[in-house]
C-alpha positions in Angstrom: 0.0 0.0 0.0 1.1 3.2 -0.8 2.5 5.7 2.6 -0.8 8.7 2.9 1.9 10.4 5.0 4.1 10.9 1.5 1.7 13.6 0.8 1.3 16.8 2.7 -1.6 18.3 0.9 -4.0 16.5 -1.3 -3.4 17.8 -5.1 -6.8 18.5 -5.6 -8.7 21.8 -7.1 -10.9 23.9 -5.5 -13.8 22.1 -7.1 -13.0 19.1 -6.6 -12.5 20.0 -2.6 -15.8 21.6 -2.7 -17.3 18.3 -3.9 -15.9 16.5 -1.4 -17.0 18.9 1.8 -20.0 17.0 2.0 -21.3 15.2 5.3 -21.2 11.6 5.8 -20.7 8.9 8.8 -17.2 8.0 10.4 -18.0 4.6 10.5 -17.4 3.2 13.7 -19.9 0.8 13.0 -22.3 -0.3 10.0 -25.0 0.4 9.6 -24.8 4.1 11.6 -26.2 4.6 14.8 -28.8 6.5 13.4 -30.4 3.6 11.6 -31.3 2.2 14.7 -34.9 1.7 15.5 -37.1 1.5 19.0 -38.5 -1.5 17.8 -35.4 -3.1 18.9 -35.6 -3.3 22.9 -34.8 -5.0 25.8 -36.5 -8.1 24.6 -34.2 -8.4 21.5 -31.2 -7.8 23.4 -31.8 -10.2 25.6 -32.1 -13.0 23.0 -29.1 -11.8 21.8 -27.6 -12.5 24.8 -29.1 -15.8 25.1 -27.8 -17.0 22.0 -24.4 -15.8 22.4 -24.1 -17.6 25.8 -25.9 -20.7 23.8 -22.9 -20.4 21.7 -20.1 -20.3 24.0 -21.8 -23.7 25.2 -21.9 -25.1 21.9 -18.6 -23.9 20.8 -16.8 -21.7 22.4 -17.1 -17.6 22.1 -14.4 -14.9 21.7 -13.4 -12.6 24.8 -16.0 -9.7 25.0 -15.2 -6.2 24.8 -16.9 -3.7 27.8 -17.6 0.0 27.8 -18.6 1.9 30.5 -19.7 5.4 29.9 -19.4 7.2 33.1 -21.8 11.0 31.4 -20.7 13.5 34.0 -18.3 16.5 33.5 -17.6 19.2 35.8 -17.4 22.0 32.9 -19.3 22.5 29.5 -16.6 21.9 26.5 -18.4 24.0 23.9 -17.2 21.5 20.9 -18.8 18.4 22.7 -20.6 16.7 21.2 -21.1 13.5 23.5 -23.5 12.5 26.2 -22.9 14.5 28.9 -24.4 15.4 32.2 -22.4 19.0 34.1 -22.7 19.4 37.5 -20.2 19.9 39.9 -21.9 17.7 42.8 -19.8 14.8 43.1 -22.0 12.9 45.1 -24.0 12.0 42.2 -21.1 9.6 41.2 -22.5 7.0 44.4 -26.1 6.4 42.8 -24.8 6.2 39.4 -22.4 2.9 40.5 -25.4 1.7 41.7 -27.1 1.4 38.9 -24.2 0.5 36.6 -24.1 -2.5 39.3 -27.9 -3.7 38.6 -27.3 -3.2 34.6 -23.9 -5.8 35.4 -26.1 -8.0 37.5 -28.6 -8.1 34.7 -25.9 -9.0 32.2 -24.2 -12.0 34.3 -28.1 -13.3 34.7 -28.1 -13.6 30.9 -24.4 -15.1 30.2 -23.2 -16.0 33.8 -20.3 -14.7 35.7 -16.7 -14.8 34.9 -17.3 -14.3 31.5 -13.6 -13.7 29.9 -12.7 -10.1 29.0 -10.4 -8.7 27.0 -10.7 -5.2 26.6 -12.1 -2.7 28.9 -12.5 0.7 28.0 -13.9 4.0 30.4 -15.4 6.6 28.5 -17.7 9.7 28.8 -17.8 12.5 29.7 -15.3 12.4 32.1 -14.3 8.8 33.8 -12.3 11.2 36.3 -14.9 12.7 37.6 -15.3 9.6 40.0 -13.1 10.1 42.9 -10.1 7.1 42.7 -12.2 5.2 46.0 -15.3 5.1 43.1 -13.2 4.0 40.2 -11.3 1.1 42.8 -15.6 0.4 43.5 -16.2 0.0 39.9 -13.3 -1.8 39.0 -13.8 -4.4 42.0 -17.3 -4.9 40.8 -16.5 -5.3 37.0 -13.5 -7.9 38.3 -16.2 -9.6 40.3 -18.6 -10.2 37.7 -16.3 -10.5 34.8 -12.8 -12.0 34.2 -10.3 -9.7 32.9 -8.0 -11.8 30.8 -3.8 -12.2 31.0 -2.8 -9.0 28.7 -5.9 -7.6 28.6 -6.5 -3.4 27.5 -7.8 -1.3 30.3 -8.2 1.7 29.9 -9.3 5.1 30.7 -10.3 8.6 29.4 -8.6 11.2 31.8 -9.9 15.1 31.5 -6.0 16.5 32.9 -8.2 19.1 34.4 -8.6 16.6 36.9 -6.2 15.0 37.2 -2.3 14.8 39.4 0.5 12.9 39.8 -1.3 10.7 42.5 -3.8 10.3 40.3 -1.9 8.5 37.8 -0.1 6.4 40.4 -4.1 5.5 41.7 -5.1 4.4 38.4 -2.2 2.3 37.4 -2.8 0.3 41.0 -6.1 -0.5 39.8 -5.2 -2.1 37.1 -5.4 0.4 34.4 -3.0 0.2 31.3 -3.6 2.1 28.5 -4.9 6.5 29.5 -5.7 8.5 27.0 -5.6 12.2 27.7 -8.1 14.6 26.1 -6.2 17.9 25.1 -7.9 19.0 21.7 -5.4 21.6 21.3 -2.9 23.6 22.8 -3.5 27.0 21.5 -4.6 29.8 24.1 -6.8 31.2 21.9 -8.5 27.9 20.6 -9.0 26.6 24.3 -10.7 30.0 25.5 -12.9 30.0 22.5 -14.2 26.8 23.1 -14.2 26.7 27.1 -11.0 24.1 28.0 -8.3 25.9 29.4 -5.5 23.3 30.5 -1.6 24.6 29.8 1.1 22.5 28.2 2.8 21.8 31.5 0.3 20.6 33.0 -0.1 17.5 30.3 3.5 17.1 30.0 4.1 16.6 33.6 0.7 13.8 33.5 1.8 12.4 30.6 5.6 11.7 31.7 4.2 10.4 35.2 2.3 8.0 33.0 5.1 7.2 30.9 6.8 6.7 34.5 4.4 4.3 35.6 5.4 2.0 32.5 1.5 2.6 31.1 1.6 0.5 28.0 0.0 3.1 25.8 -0.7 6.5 26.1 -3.0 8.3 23.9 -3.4 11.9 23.2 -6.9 13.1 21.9 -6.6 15.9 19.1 -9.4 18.2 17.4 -8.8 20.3 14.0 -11.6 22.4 12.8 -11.7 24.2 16.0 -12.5 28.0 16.3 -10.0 30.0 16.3 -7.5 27.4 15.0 -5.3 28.5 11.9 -2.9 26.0 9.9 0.0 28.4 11.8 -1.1 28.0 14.9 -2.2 23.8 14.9 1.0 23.0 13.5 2.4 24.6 16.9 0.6 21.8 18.5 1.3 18.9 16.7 5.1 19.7 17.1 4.0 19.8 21.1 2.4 17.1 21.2 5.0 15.3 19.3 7.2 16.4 22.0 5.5 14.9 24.5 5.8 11.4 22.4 2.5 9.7 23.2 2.1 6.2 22.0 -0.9 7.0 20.0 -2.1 10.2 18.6 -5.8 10.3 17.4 -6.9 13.9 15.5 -10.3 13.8 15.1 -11.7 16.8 12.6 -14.4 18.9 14.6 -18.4 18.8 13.5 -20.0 22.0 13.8 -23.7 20.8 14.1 -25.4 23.5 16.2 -28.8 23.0 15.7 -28.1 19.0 17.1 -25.6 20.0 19.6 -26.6 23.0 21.8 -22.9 23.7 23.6 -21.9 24.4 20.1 -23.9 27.4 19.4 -22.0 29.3 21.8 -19.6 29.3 18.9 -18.9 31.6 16.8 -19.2 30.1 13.7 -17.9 33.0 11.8 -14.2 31.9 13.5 -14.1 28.3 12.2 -11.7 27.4 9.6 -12.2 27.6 6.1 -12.4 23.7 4.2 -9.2 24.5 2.8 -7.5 25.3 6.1 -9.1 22.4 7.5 -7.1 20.3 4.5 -4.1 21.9 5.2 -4.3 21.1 9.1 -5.0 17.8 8.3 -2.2 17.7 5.6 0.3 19.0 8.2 -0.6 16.7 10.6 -0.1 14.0 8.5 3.4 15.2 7.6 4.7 16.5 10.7 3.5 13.3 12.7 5.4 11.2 10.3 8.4 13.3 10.5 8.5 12.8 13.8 8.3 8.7 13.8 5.0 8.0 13.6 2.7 5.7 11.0 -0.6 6.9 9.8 -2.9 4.1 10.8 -5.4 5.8 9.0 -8.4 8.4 9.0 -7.8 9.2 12.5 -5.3 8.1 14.4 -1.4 7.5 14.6 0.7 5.5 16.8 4.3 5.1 17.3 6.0 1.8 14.9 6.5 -0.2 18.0 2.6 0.2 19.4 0.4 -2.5 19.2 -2.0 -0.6 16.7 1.1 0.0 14.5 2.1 -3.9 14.3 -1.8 -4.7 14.0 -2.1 -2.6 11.3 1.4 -3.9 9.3 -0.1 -7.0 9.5 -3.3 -6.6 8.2 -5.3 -7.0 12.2 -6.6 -3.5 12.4 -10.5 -3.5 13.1 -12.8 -0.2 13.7 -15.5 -0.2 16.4 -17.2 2.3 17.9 -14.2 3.9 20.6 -12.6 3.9 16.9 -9.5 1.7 15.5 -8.3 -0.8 17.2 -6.6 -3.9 17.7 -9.0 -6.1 19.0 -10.9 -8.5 16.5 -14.9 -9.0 15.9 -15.7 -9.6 19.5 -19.2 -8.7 21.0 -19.0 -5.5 22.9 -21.1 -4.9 26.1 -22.0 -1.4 27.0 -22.7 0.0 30.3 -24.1 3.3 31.0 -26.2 5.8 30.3 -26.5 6.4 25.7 -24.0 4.0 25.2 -23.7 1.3 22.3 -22.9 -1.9 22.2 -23.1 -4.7 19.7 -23.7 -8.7 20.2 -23.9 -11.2 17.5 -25.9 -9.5 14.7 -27.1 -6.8 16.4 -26.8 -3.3 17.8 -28.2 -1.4 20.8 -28.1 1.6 22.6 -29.0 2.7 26.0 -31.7 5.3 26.9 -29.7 8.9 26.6 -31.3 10.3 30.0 -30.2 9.6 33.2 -34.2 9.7 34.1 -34.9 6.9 31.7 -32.3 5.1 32.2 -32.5 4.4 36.1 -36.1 3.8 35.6 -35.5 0.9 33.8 -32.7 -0.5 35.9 -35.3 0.0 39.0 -38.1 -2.3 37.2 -35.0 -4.8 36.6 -34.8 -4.3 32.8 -32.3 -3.6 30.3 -32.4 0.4 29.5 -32.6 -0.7 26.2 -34.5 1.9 23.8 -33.1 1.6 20.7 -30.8 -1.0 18.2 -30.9 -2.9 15.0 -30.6 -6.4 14.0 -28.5 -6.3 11.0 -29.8 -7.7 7.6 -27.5 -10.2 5.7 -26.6 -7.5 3.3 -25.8 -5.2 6.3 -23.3 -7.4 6.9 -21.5 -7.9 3.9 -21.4 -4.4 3.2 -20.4 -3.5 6.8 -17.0 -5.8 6.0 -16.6 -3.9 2.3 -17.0 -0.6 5.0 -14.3 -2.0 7.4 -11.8 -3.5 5.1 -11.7 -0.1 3.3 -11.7 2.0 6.4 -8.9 -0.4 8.2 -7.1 -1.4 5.2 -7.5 0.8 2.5 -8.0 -2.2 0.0 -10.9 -4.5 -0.6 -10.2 -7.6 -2.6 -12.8 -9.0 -4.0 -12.2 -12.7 -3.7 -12.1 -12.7 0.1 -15.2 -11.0 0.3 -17.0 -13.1 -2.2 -15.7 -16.8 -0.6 -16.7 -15.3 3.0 -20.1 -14.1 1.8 -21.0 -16.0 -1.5 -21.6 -12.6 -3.4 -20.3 -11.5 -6.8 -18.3 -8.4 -6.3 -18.5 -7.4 -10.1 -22.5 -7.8 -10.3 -23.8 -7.6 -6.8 -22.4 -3.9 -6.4 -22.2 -3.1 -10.1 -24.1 0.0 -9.2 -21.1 0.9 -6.4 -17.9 0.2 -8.6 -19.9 2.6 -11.4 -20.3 5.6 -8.1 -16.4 4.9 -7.6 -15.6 5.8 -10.6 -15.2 9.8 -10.1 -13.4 9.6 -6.9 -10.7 7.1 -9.2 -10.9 9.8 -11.6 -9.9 12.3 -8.8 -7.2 10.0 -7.9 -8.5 8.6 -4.4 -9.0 5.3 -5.5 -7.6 2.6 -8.0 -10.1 0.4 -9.1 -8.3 -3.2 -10.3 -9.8 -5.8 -12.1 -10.0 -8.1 -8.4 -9.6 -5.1 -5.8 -10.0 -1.6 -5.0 -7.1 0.2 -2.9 -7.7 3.4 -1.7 -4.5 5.9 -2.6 -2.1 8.2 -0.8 -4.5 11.3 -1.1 -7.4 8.9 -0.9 -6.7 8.3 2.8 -8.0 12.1 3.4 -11.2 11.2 2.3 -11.8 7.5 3.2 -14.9 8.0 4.1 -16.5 9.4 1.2 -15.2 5.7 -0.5 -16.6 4.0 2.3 -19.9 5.9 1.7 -20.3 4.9 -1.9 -21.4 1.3 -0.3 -23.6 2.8 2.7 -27.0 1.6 1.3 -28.7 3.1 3.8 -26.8 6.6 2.8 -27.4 6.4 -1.0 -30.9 5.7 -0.4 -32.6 8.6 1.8 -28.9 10.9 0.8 -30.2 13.1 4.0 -26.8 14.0 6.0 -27.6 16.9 7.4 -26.9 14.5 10.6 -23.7 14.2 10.3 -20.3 15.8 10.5 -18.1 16.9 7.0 -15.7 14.6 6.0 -12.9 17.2 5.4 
C-alpha cells in the first residue's frame, strides 16, 4: 500500500475540494447509529444474549469487549458533542455505580459470571470525575462479575483538568493500562474560544508520570476544525504534542452541528476554519506526525512503529469499532451506562440517553434498552466492504466473495460505477480483483466508504452528520 503520509496536501482543485466537503458517517460501526430503531428493545437484546451464551456452550465464544460510559463532567466543552451530564456535585457519582451495578447483574443473569474479557474501556464524559475510591468500587465490581483476561487493554479517558501525579499512580494500582488524555489543542486562543483551558505543562508533567508508571500506551486526543484554529497555529501543536511522544495520537476533525448540539452554538461560527485550512491542518498533521516517527494508521489516528495498533495494522489486524480503531478482532461489545452502544452477535443497541430513563429501567429490573438494529444479511457484507476499506484501505474481491458467496463485479455493479469519479480524482484505484484506496485517498476515506452505505445512498439526508474534510 502506498505511505498517505508521503503527501502533505492533497493535489486537488478547488472544485474538486468543494465536492468532497459534503457530510457523511465516520463509520465506527455499519449500519450508523442512526439507523437504529425502537422496535429493537430489551427483549431483542436479551435473545441476543441468550444466543451468544448458547454459543459459547456449543462452541466456544471470543473474549467480550466492555464499555462503561461514566456521562458527567464538571465543565461544559463547547465542541462536545457527547452525552454529557455538568454538575459539579460529586455525590451523584455513588447512585450512578449503583445502577451500573444492577445493569452488570442483569448482564451476568443472561451469560453468567466470569465471563472472559479482553478489553475494557472507560469513556464519557469524564471517567475522572469519580473520585479514585469510586473508580477502585467499579473496577472491584466489574473484576467480580467479569474475568479480565492475561494482557488484557484497560483503559481510561482522563480530562487533565482533573487530574495529578497521584492520580496516575491510583489508576495504574487498579489495574489500568492504557490513558488516554483529552487535550484537543494547545493553543490559548483555541482553548478559551471553546471553554477548556488546560496549559502545556500541565499534560507534559501527567503524561511523563504516566510514561513513568510503564503505562503500556498513552493516547493523546486531538481536534482540528476548531474555532480560532489556523494551519499556523495547529501546527504549533502537533510539534507539542510530538514532544511529549505519546504512543498513539488520534486527530479527530471537529463537527459543527449547532442545531443537534446545543454547547456548540456558543460558537462563533464565523471563526471556524475555512475547508481549505481544515485540508491543510490535516495535511500537516499528516506530515509533521510522520516526520517525527509516527505511521498513519489511518483516517484518524497515529501510533508510534512499536505500538500494538502499528504492528496490527502492518499485518493486516486493524478493526474499527465504535471507541474507533483498534486492535481487537470482531468480538461482541457490552456497554454499560447511560447512551452508550454496544453490539452482540448481529445486532446493535443503545442505552436510553437520560439519566431519568435510564434508572427507571434498571429499577423495574430491565435492560435500559431503547433503541438498536438487527442487522440484515446485506448489512453485513457491506459493513465488511466498509471496514476493510476504512482499516485497510483495500478490498479484494475474492475474500469478500468466498466469506459471503456474493459476486463483487454484479452484486455492487451500481457501487464500482459511483467509484468511478473519486478514481478519476485520484483517491482510488479500481483493479480488475480489488479496489485500494490511494495516498491522497486516505483524506477522504470516508467518502469511498460511503459509496457502499446503502442506507446513505438511499434517503442521501446528511444533514446528521459531520463533513468529512
Amino acid at each position: 500500500m502506498n505511505n498517505p503520509t508521503l503527501v502533505r496536501t492533497p493535489p486537488l482543485t478547488e472544485e474538486q475540494l468543494r465536492k468532497l466537503d459534503v457530510q457523511g458517517p465516520r463509520y465506527t460501526s455499519y449500519p450508523t447509529a442512526d439507523r437504529f430503531v425502537e422496535a429493537f428493545g430489551p427483549n431483542e437484546y436479551r435473545c441476543a444474549l441468550r444466543q451468544r451464551a448458547e454459543g459459547a456452550i456449543a462452541g466456544g465464544a471470543l473474549p467480550l469487549s466492555l464499555y462503561i460510559h461514566i456521562p458527567f463532567c464538571e465543565s461544559l466543552c463547547y465542541y462536545c458533542a457527547c452525552n454529557k451530564i455538568i454538575t459539579k456535585h460529586k455525590s451523584r457519582g455513588a447512585g450512578y455505580l449503583e445502577l451500573l451495578a444492577k445493569e452488570v447483574d442483569l448482564h451476568t443473569a443472561q451469560l453468567g459470571r466470569g465471563q472472559p474479557v479482553s478489553q475494557l474501556h472507560l469513556g464519557g464524559g469524564s471517567p475522572t470525575f469519580l473520585s479514585d475510591d469510586e473508580l477502585g468500587q467499579l473496577m472491584e465490581m466489574l473484576r467480580k462479575s467479569f474475568k479480565l483476561i492475561p494482557q488484557a487493554e484497560v483503559s481510561i479517558e482522563v480530562d487533565p483538568r482533573t487530574a495529578s501525579r497521584e492520580r496516575m499512580r491510583n489508576l495504574a494500582a487498579m489495574g489500568f493500562n492504557r490513558i488516554s488524555f483529552g487535550v484537543q489543542d494547545f493553543d490559548a486562543d483555541v482553548q478559551a474560544a471553546v471553554h477548556r483551558i488546560q496549559p502545556y505543562q500541565s499534560v507534559a508533567d501527567l503524561v511523563g508520570e504516566a510514561r513513568a508508571l510503564k503505562f503500556e500506551s498513552i493516547n493523546v486526543d486531538l481536534i482540528y476544525g476548531l474555532p480560532k484554529q489556523t494551519p499556523t497555529s495547529f501546527a504549533r501543536t502537533i510539534a507539542q504534542v510530538s514532544e511529549l511522544r505519546p504512543s498513539r495520537i488520534a486527530l479527530y476533525a471537529y463537527a459543527h452541528l449547532p442545531t443537534r448540539f446545543k454547547p456548540q452554538r456558543r460558537i462563533d461560527g464565523a471563526a471556524l476554519p475555512t475547508a481549505e485550512q481544515r485540508v491543510q491542518m490535516l495535511g500537516d498533521a499528516l506530515a509533521g506526525f510522520a516526520d517525527n516517527g509516527y505511521d498513519y494508521i489511518g483516517m484518524d489516528h497515529f501510533a508510534l512503529p512499536d505500538d500494538a495498533l502499528s504492528v496490527a495494522k502492518r499485518q493486516g489486524r486493524l478493526h474499527r469499532n465504535f471507541q474507533g480503531y483498534t486492535t481487537q478482532p470482531d468480538c461482541d461489545l457490552i456497554a454499560l451506562g447511560v447512551s452508550s452502544i454496544g453490539r452482540v452477535g448481529a445486532t446493535y443497541s443503545q442505552n436510553a440517553k437520560t439519566l431519568a430513563e435510564y434508572e427507571d429501567a434498571l429499577q423495574h429490573d430491565e435492560f435500559p434498552i431503547v433503541r438498536g438494529l438487527a442487522l440484515t444479511r446485506d448489512d453485513i457484507v457491506r459493513r465488511a466492504i466498509i471496514m476493510s476499506l476504512m482499516c485497510q484501505g483495500r478490498l479484494e474481491f475474492e475474500s469478500i466473495e468466498l466469506a459471503y458467496l456474493v459476486d463483487m463485479k454484479r452484486d455492487f455493479a451500481t457501487e464500482l460505477e459511483r467509484l468511478k469519479p473519486l478514481a478519476e480524482m485520484g483517491l482510488v484505484g479500481i483493479g480488475e480483483r480489488e479496489i485500494q484506496v490511494t495516498a491522497t485517498g486516505w483524506y477522504f476515506v470516508r467518502g469511498v466508504a460511503m459509496v457502499f452505505d446503502k442506507h446513505l445512498q438511499a434517503d442521501k439526508v446528511r444533514e446528521r452528520f459531520s463533513r468529512i474534510i
